[in-house]
C-alpha positions in Angstrom: 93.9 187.0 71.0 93.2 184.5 68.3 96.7 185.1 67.0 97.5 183.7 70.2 95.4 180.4 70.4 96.6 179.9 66.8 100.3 180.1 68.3 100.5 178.1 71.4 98.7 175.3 69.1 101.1 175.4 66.7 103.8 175.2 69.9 101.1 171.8 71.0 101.7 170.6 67.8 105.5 170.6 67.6 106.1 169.6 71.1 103.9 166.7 70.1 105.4 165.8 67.2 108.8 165.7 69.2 107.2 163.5 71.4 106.6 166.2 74.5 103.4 164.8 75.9 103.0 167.5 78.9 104.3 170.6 77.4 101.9 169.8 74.0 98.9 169.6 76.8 99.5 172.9 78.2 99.7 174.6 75.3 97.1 172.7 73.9 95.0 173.7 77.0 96.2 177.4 76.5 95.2 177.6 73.0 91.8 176.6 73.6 90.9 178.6 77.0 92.3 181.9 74.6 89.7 180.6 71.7 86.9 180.4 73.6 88.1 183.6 75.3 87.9 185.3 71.8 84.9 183.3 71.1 82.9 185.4 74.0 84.6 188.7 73.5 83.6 188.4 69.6 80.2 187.6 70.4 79.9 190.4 72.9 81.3 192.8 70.5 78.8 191.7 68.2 76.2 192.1 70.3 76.8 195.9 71.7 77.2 196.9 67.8 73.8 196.0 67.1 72.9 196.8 70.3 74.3 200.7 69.4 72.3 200.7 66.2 
């Protein structure tokens, strides 16, 4: 999943950089929703393993 953030911000950065104002926004948008996504499914992971222990 973090592969994923990591890609559609590279995509926000070259479709700003080209000058693509709403496609670098939703991608932008994208990349952050699947970070934070990954944030929480780390920290839950986390979590349950010391949790298990």
């Amino acid at each position: 999943m973090l592969y994923y953030a990591v890609v559609f911000l590279v995509i926000a950065l070259v479709a700003a950089a080209l000058g693509f104002g709403g496609i670098a926004g939703a991608s932008a948008g994208i990349a952050q929703i699947l970070f934070f996504l990954f944030l929480l499914f780390f920290a839950v992971a986390v979590i349950v393993n010391f949790a298990r222990r």
